[in-house]
PDB file of N, CA, C and O in Angstrom, chain B, residues numbered from 101:
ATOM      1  N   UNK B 101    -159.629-183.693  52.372  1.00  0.00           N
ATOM      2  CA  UNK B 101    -158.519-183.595  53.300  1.00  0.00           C
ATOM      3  C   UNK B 101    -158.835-182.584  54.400  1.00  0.00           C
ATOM      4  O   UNK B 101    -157.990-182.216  55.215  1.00  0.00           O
ATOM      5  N   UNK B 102    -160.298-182.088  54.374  1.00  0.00           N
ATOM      6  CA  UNK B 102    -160.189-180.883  54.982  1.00  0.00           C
ATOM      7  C   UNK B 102    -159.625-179.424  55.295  1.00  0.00           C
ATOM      8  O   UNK B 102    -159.602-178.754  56.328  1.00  0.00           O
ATOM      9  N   UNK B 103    -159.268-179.242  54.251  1.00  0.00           N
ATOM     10  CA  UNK B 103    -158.919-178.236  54.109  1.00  0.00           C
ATOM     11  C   UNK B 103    -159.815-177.217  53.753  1.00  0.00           C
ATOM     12  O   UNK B 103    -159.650-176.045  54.091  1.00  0.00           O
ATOM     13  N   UNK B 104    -161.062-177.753  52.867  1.00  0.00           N
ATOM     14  CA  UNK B 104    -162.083-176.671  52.028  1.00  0.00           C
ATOM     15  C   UNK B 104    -163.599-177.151  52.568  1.00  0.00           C
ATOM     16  O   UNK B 104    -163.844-178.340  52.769  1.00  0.00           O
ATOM     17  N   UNK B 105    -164.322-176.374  52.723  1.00  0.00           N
ATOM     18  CA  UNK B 105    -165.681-177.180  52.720  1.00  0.00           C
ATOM     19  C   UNK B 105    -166.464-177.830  51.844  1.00  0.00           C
ATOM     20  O   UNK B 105    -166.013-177.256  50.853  1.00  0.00           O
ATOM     21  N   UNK B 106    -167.139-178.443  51.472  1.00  0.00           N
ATOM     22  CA  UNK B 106    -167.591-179.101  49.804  1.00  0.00           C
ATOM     23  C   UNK B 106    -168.588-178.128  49.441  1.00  0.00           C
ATOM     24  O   UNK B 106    -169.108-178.412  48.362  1.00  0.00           O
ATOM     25  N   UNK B 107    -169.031-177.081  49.971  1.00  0.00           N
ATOM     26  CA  UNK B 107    -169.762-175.819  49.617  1.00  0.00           C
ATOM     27  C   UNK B 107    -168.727-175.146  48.763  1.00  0.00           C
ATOM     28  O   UNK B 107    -168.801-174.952  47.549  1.00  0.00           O
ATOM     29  N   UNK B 108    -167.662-174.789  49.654  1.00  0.00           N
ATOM     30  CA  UNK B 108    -166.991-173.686  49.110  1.00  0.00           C
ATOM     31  C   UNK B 108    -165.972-174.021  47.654  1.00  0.00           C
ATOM     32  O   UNK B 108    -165.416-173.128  47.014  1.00  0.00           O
ATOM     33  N   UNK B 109    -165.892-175.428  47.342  1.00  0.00           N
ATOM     34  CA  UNK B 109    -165.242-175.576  45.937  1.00  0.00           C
ATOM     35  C   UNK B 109    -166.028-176.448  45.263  1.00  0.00           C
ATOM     36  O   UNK B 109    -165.996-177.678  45.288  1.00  0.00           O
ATOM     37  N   UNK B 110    -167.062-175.383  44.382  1.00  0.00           N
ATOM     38  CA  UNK B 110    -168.061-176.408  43.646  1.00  0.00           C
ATOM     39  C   UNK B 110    -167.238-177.198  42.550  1.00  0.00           C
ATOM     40  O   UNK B 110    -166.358-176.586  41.945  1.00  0.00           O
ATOM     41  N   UNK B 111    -167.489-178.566  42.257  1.00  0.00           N
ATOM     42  CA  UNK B 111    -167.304-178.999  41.118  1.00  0.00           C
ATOM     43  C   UNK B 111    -167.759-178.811  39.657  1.00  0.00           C
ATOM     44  O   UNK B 111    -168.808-179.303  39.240  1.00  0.00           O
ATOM     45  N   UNK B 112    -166.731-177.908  38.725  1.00  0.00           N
ATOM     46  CA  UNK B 112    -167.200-177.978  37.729  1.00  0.00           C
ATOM     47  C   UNK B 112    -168.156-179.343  36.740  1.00  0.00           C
ATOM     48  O   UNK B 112    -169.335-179.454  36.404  1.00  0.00           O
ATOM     49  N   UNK B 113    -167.509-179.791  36.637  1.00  0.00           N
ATOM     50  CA  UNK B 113    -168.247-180.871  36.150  1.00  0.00           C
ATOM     51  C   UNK B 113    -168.439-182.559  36.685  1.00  0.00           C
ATOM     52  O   UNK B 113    -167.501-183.234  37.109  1.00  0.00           O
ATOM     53  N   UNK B 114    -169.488-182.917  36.591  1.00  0.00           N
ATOM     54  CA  UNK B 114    -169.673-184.281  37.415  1.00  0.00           C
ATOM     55  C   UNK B 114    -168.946-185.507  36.944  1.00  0.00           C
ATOM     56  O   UNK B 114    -168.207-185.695  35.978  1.00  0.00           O
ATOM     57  N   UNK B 115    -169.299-186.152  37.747  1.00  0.00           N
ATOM     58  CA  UNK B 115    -168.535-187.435  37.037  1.00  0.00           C
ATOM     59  C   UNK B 115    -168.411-188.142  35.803  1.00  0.00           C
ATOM     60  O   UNK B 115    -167.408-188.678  35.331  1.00  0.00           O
ATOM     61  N   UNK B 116    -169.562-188.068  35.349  1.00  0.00           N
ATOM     62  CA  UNK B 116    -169.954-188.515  33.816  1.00  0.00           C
ATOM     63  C   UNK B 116    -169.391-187.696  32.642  1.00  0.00           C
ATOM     64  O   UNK B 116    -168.686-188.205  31.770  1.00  0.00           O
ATOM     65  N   UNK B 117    -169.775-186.277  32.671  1.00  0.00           N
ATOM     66  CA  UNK B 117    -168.943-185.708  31.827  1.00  0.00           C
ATOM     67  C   UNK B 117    -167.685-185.898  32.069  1.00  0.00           C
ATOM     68  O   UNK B 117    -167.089-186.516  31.187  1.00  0.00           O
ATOM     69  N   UNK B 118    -166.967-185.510  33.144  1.00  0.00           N
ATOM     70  CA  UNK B 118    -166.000-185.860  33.073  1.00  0.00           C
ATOM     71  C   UNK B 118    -165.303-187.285  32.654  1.00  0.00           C
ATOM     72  O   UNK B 118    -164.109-187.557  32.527  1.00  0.00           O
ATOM     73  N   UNK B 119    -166.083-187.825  32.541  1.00  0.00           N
ATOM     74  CA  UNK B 119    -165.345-189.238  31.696  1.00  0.00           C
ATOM     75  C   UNK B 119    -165.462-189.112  30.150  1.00  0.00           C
ATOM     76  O   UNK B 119    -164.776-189.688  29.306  1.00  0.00           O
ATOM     77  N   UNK B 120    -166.701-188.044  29.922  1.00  0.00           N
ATOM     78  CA  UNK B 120    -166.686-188.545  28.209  1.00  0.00           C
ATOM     79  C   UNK B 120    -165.580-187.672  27.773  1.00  0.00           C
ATOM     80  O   UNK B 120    -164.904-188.038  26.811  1.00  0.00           O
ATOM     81  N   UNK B 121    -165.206-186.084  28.624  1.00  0.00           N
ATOM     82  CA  UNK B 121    -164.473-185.743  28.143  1.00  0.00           C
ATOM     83  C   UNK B 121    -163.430-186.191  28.173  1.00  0.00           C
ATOM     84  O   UNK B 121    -162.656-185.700  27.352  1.00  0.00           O
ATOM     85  N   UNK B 122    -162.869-187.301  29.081  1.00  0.00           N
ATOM     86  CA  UNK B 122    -161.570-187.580  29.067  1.00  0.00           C
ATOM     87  C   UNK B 122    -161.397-189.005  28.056  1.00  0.00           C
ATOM     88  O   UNK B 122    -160.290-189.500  27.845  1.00  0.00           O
ATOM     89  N   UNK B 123    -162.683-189.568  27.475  1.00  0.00           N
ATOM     90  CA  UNK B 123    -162.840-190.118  26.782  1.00  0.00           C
ATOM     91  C   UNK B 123    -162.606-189.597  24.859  1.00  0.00           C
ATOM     92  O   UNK B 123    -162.334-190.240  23.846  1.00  0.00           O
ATOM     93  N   UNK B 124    -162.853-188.324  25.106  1.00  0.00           N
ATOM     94  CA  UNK B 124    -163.222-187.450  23.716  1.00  0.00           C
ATOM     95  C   UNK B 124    -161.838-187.174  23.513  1.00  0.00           C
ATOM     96  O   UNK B 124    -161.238-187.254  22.441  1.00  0.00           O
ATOM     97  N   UNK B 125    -161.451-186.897  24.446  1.00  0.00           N
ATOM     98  CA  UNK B 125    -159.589-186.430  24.324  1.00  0.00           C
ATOM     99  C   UNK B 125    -158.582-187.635  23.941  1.00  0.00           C
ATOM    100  O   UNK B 125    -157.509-187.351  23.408  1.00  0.00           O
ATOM    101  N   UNK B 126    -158.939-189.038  24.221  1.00  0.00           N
ATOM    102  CA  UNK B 126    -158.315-189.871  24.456  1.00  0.00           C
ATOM    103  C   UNK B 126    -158.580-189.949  22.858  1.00  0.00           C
ATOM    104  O   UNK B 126    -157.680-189.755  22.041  1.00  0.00           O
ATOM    105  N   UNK B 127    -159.555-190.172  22.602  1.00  0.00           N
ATOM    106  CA  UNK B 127    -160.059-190.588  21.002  1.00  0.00           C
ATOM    107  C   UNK B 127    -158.875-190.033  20.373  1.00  0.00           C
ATOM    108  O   UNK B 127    -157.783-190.594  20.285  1.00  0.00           O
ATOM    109  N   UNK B 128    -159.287-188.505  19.805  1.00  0.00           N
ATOM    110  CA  UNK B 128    -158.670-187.683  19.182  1.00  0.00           C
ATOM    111  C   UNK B 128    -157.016-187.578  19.423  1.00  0.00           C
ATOM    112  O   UNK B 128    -156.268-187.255  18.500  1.00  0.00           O
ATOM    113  N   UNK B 129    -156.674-187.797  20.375  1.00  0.00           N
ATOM    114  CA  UNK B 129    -154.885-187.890  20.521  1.00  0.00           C
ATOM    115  C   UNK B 129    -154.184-189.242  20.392  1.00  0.00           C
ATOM    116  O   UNK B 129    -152.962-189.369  20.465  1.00  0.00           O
ATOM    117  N   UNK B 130    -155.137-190.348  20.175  1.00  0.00           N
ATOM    118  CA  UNK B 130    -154.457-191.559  20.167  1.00  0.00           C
ATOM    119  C   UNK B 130    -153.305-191.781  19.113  1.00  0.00           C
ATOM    120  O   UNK B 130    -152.114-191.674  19.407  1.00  0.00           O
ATOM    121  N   UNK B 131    -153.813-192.129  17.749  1.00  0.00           N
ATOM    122  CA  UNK B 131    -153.348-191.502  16.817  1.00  0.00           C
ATOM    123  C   UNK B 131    -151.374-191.095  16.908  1.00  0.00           C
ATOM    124  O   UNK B 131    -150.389-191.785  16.645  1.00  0.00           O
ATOM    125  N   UNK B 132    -151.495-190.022  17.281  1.00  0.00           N
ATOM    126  CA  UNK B 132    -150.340-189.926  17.682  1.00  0.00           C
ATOM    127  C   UNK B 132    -149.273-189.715  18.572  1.00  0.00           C
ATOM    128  O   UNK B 132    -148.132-189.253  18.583  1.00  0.00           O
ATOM    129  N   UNK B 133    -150.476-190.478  19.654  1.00  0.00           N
ATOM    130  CA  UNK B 133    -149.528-190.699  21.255  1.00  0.00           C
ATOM    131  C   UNK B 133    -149.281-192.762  20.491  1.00  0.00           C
ATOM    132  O   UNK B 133    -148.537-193.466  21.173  1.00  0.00           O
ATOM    133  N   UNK B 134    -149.624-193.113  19.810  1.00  0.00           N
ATOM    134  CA  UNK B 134    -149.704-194.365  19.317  1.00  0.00           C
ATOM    135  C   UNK B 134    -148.483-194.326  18.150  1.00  0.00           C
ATOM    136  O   UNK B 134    -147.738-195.297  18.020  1.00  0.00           O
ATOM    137  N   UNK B 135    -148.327-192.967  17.209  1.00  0.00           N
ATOM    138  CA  UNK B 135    -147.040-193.067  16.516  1.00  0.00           C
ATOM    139  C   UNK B 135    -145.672-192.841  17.140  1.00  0.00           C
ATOM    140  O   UNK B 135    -144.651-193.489  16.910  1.00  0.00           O
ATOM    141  N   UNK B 136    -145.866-191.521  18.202  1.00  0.00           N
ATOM    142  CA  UNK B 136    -144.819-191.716  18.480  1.00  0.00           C
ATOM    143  C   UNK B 136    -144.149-192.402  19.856  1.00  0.00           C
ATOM    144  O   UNK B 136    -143.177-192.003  20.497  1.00  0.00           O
ATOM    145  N   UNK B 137    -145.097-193.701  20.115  1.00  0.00           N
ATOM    146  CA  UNK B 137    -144.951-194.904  21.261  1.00  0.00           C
ATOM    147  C   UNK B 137    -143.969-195.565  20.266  1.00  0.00           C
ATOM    148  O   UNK B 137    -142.931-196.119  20.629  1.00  0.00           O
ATOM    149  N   UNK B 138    -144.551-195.418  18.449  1.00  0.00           N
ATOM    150  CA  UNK B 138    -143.691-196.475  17.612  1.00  0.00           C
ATOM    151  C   UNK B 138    -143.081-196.012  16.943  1.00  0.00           C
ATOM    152  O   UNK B 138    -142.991-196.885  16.080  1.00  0.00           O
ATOM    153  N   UNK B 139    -142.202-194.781  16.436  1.00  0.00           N
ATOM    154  CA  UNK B 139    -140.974-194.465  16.487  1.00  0.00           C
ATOM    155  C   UNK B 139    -139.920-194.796  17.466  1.00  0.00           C
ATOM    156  O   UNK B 139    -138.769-195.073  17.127  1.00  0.00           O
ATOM    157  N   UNK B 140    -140.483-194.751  19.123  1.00  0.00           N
ATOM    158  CA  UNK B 140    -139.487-194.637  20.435  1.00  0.00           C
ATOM    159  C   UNK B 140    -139.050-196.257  19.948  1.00  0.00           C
ATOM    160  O   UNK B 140    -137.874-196.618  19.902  1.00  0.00           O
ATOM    161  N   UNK B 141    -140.241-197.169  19.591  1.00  0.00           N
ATOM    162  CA  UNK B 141    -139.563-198.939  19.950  1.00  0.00           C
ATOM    163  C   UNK B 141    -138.530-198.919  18.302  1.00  0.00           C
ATOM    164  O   UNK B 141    -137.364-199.310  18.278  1.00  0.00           O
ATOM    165  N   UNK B 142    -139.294-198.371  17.024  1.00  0.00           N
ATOM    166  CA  UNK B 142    -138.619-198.589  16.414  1.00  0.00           C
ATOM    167  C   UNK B 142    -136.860-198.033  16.238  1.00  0.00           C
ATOM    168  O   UNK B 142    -135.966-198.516  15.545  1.00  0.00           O
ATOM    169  N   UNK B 143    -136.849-197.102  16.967  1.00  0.00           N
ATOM    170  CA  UNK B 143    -135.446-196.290  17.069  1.00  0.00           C
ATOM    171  C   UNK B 143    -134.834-197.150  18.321  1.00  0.00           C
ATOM    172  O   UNK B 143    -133.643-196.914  18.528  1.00  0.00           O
ATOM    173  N   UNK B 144    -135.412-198.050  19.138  1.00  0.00           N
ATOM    174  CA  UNK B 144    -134.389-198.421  20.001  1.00  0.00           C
ATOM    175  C   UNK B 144    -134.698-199.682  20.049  1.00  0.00           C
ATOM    176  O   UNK B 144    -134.248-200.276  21.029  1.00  0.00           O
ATOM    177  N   UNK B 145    -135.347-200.315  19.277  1.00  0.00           N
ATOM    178  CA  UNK B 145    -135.580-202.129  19.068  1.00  0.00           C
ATOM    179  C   UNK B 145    -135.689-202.689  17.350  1.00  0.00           C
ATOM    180  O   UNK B 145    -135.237-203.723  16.859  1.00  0.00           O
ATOM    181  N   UNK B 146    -136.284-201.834  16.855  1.00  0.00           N
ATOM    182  CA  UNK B 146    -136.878-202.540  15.812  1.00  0.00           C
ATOM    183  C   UNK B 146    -135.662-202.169  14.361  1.00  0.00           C
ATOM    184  O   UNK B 146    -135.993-202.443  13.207  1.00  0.00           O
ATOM    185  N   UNK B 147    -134.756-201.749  14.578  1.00  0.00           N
ATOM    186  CA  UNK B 147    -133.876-201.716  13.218  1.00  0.00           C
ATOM    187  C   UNK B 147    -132.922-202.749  12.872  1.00  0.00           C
ATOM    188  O   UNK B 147    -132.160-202.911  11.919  1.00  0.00           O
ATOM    189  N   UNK B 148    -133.239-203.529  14.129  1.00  0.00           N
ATOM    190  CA  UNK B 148    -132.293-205.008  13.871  1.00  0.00           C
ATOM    191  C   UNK B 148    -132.755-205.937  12.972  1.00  0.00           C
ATOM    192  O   UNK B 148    -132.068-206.431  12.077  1.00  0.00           O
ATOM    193  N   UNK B 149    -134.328-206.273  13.278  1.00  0.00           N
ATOM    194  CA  UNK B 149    -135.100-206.794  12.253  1.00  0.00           C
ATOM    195  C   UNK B 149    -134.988-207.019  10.691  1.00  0.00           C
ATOM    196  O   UNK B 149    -135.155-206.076   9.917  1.00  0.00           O
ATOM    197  N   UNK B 150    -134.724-208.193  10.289  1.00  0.00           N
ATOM    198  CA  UNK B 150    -134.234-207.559   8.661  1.00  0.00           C
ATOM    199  C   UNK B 150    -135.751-207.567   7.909  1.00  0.00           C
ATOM    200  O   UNK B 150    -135.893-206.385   7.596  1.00  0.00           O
ATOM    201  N   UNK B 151    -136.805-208.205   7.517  1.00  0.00           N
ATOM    202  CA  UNK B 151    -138.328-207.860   7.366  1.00  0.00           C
ATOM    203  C   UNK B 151    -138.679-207.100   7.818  1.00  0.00           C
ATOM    204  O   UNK B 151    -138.635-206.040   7.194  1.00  0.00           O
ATOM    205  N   UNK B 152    -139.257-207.097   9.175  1.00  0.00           N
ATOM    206  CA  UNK B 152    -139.698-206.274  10.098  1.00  0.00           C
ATOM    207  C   UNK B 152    -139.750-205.092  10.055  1.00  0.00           C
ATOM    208  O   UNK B 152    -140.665-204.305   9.813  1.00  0.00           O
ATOM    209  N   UNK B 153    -138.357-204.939  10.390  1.00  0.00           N
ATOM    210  CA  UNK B 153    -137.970-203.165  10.165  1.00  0.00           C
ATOM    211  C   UNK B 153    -138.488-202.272   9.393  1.00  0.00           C
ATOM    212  O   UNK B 153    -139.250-201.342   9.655  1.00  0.00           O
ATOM    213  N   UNK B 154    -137.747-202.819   7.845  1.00  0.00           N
ATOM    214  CA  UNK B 154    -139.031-202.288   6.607  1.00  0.00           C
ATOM    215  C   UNK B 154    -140.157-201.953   6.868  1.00  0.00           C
ATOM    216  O   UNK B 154    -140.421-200.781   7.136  1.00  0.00           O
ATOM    217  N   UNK B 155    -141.238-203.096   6.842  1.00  0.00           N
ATOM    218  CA  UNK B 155    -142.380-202.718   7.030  1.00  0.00           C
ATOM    219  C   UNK B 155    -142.769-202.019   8.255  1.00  0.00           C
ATOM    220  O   UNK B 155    -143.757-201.295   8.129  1.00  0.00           O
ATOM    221  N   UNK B 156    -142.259-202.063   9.340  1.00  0.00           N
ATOM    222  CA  UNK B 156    -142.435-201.142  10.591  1.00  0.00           C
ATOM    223  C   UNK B 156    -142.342-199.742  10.459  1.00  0.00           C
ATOM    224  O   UNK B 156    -142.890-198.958  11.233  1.00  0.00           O
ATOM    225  N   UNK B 157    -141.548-199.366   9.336  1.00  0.00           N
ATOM    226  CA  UNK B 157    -140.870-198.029   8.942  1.00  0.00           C
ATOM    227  C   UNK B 157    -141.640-197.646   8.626  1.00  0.00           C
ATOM    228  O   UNK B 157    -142.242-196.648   9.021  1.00  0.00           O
ATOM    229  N   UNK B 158    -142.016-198.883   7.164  1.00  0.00           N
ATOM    230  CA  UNK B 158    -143.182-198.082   6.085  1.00  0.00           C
ATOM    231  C   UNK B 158    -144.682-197.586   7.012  1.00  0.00           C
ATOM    232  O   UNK B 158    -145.400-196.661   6.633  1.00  0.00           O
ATOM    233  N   UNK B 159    -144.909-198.300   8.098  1.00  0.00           N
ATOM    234  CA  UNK B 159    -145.886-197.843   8.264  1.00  0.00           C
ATOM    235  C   UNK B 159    -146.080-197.123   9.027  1.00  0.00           C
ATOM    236  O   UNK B 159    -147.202-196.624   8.942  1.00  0.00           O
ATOM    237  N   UNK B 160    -145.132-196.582  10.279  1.00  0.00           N
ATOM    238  CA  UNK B 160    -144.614-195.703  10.902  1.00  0.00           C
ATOM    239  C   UNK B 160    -144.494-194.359   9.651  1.00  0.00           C
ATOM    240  O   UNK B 160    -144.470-193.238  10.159  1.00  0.00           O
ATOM    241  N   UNK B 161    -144.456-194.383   8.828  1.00  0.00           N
ATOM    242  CA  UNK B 161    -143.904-193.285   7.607  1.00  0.00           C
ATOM    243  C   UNK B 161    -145.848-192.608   7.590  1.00  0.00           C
ATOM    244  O   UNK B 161    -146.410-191.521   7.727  1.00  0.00           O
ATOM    245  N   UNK B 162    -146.218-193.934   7.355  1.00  0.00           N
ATOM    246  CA  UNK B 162    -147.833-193.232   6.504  1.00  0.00           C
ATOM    247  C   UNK B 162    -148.443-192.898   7.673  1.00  0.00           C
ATOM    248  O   UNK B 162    -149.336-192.053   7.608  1.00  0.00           O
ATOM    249  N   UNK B 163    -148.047-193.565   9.160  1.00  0.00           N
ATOM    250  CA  UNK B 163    -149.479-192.882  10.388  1.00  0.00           C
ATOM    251  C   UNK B 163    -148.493-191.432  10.570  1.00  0.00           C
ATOM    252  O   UNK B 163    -149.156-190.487  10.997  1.00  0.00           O
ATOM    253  N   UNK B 164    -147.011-191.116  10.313  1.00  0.00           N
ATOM    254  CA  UNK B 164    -146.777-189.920  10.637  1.00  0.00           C
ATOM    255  C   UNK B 164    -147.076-188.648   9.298  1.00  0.00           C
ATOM    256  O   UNK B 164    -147.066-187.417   9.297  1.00  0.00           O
ATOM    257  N   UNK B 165    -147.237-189.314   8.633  1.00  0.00           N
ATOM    258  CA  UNK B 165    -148.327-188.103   7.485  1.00  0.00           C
ATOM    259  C   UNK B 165    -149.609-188.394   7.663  1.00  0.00           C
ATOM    260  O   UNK B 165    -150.205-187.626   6.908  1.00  0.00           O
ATOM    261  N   UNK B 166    -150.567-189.215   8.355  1.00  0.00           N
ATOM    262  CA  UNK B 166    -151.451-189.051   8.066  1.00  0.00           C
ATOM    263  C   UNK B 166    -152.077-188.418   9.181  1.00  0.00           C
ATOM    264  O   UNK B 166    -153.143-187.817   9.054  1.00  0.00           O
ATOM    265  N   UNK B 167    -151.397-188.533  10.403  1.00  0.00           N
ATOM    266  CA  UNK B 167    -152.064-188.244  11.955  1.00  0.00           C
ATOM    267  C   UNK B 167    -152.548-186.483  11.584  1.00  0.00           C
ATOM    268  O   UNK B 167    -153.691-186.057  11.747  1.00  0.00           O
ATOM    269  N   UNK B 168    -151.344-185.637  11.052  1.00  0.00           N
ATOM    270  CA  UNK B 168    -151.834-184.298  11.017  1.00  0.00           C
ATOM    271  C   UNK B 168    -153.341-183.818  10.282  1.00  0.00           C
ATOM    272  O   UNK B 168    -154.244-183.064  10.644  1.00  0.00           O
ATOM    273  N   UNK B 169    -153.120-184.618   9.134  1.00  0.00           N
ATOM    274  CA  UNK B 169    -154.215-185.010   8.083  1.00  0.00           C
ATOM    275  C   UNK B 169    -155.805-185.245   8.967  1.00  0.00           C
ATOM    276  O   UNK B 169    -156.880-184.648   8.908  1.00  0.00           O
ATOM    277  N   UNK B 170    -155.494-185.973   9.466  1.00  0.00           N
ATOM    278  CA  UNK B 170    -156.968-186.648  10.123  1.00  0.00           C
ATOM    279  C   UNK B 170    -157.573-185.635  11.319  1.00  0.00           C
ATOM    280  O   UNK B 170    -158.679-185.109  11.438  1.00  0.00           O
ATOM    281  N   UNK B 171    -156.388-185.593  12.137  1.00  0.00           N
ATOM    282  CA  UNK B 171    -156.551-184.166  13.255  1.00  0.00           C
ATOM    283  C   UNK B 171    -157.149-182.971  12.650  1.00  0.00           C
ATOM    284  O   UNK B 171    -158.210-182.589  13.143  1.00  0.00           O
ATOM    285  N   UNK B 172    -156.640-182.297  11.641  1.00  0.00           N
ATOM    286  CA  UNK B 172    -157.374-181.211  10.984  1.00  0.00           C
ATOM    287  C   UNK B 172    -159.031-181.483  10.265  1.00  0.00           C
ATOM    288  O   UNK B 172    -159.985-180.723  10.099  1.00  0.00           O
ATOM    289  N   UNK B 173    -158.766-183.237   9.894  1.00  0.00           N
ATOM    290  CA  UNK B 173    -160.250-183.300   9.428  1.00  0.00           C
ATOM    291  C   UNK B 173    -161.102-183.556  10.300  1.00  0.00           C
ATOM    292  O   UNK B 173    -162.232-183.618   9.817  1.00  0.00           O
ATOM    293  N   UNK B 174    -161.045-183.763  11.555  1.00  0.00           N
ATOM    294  CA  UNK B 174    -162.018-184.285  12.587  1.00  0.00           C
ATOM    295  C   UNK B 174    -161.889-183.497  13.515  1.00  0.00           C
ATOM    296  O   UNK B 174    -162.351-183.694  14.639  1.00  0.00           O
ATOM    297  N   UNK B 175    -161.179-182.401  13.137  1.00  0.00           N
ATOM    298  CA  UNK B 175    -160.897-181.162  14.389  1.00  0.00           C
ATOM    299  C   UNK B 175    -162.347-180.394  14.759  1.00  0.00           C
ATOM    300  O   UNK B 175    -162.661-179.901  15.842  1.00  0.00           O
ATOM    301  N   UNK B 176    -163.168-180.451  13.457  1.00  0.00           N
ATOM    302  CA  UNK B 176    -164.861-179.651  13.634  1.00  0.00           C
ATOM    303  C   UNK B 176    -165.242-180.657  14.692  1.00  0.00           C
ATOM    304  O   UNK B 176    -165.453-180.305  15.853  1.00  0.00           O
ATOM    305  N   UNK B 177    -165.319-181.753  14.339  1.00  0.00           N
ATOM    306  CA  UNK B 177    -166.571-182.798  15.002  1.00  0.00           C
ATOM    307  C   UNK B 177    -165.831-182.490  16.453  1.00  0.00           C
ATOM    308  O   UNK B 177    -166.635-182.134  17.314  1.00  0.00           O
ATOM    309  N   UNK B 178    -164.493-182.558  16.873  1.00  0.00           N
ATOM    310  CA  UNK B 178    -164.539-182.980  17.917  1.00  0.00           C
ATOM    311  C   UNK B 178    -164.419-181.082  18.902  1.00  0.00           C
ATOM    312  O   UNK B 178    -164.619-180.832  20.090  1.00  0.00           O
ATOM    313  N   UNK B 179    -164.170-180.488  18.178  1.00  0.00           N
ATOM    314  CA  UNK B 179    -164.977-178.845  18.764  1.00  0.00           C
ATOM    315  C   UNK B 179    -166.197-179.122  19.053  1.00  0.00           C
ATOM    316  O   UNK B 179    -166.586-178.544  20.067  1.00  0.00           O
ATOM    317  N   UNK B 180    -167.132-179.949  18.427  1.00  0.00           N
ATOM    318  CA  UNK B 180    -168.898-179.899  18.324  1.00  0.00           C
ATOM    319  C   UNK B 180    -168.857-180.526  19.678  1.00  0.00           C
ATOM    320  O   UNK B 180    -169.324-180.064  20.719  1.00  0.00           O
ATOM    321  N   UNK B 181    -168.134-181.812  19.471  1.00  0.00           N
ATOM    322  CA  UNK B 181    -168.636-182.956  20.651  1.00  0.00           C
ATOM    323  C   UNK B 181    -167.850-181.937  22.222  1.00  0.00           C
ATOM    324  O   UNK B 181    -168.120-182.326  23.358  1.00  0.00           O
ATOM    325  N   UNK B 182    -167.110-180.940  22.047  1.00  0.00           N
ATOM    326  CA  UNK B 182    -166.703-180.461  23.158  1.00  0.00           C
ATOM    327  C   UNK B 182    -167.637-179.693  23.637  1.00  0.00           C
ATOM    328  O   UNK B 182    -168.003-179.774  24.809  1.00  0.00           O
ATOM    329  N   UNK B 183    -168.133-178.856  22.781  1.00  0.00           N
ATOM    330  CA  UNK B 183    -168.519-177.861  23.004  1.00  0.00           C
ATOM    331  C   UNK B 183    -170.054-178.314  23.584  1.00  0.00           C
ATOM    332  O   UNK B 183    -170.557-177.441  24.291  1.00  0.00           O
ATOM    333  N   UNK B 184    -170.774-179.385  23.423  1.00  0.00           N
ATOM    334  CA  UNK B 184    -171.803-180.085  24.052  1.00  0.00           C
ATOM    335  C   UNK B 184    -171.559-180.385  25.271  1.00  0.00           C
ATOM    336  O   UNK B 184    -172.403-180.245  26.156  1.00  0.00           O
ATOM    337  N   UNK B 185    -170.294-180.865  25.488  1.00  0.00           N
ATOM    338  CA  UNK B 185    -169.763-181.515  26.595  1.00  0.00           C
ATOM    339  C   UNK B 185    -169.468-180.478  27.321  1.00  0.00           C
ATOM    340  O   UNK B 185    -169.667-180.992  28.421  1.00  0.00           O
ATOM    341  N   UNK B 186    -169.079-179.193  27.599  1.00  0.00           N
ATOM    342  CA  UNK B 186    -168.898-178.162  28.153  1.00  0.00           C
ATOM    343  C   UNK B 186    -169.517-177.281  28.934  1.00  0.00           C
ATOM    344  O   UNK B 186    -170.472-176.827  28.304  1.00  0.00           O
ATOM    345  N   UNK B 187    -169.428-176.729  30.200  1.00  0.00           N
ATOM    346  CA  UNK B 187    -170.884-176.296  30.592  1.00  0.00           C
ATOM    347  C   UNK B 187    -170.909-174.905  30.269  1.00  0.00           C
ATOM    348  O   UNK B 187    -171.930-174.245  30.458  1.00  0.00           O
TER     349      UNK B 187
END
């Protein structure tokens, strides 16, 4: 926009890293940007369902105990894969 010269605001990181990291982040948070996408439908669509519901619940029940679970177990690897990725 001209405002800065391309000297004077180096880019931390290039393009590539910057994708794996936004790739590495995406991994690791899906999980439970994915549970609670399905709490929001099940609390405002899915309790009408007479099958459905049930099983939507039940499994809405096990990804919200298990997301913390998995985050703490893959929390090393994905420090490692950052910390590579990092300059």
């Amino acid at each position: 926009m001209g405002l800065v010269e391309a000297s004077e605001a180096p880019q931390l990181f290039n393009d590539e890293v910057a994708r794996a990291r936004v790739s590495l982040f995406s991994k690791r948070y899906r999980l439970p940007m994915f549970t609670g996408a399905g709490w929001i439908l099940y609390l405002t669509l899915g309790r009408g369902i007479e099958l459905w519901s049930s099983i939507f619940l039940g499994a809405l029940v096990l990804a919200t105990l298990a997301s913390p679970v998995l985050l703490f177990l893959g929390s090393t690897r994905f420090n490692a894969e950052l910390s590579r990725l990092s300059p």
